[in-house]
C-alpha positions in Angstrom: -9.4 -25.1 -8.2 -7.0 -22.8 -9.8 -6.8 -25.1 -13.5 -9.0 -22.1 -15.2 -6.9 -19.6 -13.9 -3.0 -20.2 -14.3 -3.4 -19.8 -18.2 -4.2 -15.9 -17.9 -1.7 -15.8 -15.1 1.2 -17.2 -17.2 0.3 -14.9 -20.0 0.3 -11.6 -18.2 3.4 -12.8 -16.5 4.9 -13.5 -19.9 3.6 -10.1 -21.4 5.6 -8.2 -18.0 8.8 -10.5 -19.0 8.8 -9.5 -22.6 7.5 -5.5 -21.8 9.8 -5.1 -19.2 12.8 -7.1 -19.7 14.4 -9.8 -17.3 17.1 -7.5 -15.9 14.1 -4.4 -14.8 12.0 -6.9 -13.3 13.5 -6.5 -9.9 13.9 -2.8 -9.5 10.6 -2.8 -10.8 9.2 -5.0 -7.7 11.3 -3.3 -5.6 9.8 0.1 -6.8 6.5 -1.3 -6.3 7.2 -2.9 -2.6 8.8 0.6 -1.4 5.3 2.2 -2.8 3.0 0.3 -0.5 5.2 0.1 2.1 5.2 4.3 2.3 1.3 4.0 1.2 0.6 1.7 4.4 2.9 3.9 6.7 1.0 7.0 5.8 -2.5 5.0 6.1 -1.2 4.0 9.6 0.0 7.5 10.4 -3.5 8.7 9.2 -5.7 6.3 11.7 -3.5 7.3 14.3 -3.8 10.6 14.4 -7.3 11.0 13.5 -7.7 8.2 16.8 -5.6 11.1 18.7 -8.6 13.2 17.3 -11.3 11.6 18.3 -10.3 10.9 21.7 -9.2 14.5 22.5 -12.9 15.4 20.9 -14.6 13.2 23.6 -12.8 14.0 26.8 -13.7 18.0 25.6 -9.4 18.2 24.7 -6.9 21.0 25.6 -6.8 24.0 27.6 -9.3 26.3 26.8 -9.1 29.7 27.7 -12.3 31.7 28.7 
């Protein structure tokens, strides 16, 4: 399933290795990882307040003063 595959695989993997270097390989990950973790906290901030939004536009939201 995957035998036409692995071959590219292993060569961007080795092209990282020798680019990069053994030892930055894992603050490099770790940079990446803290990246999508903030990027998927501020997506989920995002959906919930736009949610908040929404629901406050429907029930005709806050005091309004005439």
């Amino acid at each position: 399933m995957f035998h036409g595959q692995i071959i590219p695989f292993l060569i961007v993997v080795a092209l990282i290795v020798l680019l990069f270097g053994g030892k930055k390989l894992p603050e490099l990950a770790k940079g990446v990882g803290e990246g999508l973790r903030e990027f998927k906290k501020a997506t989920q901030g995002e959906d919930e307040s736009t949610s908040k939004a929404h629901e406050v536009a429907k029930t005709g939201g806050g005091s309004k003063s005439a």
